[in-house]
N, C-alpha and C positions, 0 to 999 in steps of 0.2 A: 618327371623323368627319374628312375631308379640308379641309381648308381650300380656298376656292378661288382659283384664279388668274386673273390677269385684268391689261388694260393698264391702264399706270401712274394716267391722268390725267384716265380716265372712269370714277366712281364713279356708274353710275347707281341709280336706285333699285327697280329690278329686283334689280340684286348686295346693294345694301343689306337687300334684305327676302328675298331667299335665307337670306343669313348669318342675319339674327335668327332664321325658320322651323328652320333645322340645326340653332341652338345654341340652344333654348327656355331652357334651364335656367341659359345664360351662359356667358361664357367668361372665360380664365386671361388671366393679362395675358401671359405668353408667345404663345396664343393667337392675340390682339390685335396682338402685335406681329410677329407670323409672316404673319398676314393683310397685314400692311402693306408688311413688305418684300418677299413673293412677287411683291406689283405690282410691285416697282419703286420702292418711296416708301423713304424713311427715317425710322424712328422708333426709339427705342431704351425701353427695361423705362424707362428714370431721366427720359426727357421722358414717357412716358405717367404715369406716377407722379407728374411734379411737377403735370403738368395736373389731375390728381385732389385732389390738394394745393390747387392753387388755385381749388377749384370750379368747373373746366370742365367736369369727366366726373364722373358716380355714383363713389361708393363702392364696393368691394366685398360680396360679401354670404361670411361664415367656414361654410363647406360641410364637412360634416364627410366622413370617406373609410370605407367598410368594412375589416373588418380591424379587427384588433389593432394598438395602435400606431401607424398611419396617421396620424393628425392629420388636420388639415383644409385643405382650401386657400382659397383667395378666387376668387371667381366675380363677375364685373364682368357686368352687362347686353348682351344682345347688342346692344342701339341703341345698346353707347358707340361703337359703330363709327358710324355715323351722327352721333353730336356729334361725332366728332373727325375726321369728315370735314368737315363742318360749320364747326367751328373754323379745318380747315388752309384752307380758302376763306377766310374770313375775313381770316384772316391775310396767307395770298396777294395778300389786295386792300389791304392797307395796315394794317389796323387791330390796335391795340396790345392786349396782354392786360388791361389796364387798361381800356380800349372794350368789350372782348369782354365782359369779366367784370359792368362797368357796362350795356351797353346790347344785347345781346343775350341770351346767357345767363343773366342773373338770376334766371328762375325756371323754363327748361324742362327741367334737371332734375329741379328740384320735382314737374312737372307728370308725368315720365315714372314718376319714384316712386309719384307717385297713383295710375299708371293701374297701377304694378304689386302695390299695397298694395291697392286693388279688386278684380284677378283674384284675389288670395289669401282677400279676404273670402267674392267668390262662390262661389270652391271649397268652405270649409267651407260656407256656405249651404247650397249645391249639397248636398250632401254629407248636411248635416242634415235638407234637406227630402224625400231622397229615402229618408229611413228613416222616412216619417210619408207614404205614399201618399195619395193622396183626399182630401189637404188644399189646396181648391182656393185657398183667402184666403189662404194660405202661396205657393202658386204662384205667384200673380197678384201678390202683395205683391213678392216675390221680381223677377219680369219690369219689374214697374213700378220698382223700385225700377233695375235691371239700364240699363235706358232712359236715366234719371236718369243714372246715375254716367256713361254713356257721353254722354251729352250736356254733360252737366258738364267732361269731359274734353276733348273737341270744342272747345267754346268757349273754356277756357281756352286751348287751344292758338291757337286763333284770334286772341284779345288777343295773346298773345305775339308771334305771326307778324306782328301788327301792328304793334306797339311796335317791334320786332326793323326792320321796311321802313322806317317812319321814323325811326329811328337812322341807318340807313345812308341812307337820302334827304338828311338831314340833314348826310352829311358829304359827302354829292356835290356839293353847293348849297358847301358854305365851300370 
């Protein structure tokens, strides 16, 4: 998979939802930080890391490798590119990681987690209901339910995004 390049200082959200589409499974923080500097930006493995550290960016998730031996590696979300574009805006505009961590970010992690700990549930769903054919109250349970989580997700995101504008409204007025 190529990474791809692009100027520095326009992260639209076209490139943004590329990269997550190429890297469904996630990416390496090398990855990540390869992505960064091909713009043109500077970011190094020990700033991506410590922003993870301090709950700006997800977690990794411990991938195991094939082979013998192999080990595993860490696979970060392809949206942390998107928070940590996110972030560098932020910052760009004054506000301290102490701001960031209090009134913006506080819980769209969380939220990104949900929405990834849902696609996992519906896969096995998925999965289970499609070894039990002509089970229509399984199907529909399933779709209804499906609706739900994606609307639940929607809206929380929506609170966020709210909270997140008057945060920053807030420090444009002081």
């Amino acid at each position: 998979m190529t990474l791809p390049t692009r100027n520095k200082a326009l992260w639209t959200d076209a490139d943004l939802a590329k990269i997550e589409a190429d890297f469904p499974k996630g990416m390496t923080v090398q990855q990540i930080v390869e992505t960064f500097t091909s713009s043109g930006e500077r970011l190094s493995e020990a700033s991506f890391r410590k922003y993870v550290q301090l709950g700006l960016l997800p977690r990794s998730v411990r991938v195991g490798r094939k082979g013998k031996h192999r080990g595993s590696q860490g696979l970060y979300p392809s949206t942390a590119i998107r928070q940590l574009v996110h972030l560098r805006r932020l910052m760009a505009q004054g506000f301290t990681i102490e701001e960031i961590q209090r009134e913006f970010l506080f819980v769209r992690g969380d939220i990104e987690a949900l929405g990834r700990q849902l696609a996992r549930v519906f896969d096995a769903l998925d999965s289970a209901v499609a070894e039990h054919p002509g089970d229509e109250l399984a199907d529909r349970g399933l779709e209804e339910a499906r609706q739900l989580a994606t609307s639940l997700v929607a809206k929380l995101e929506a609170v966020e995004r709210r909270l997140s504008m008057q945060a920053r409204m807030a420090r444009a007025v002081v």
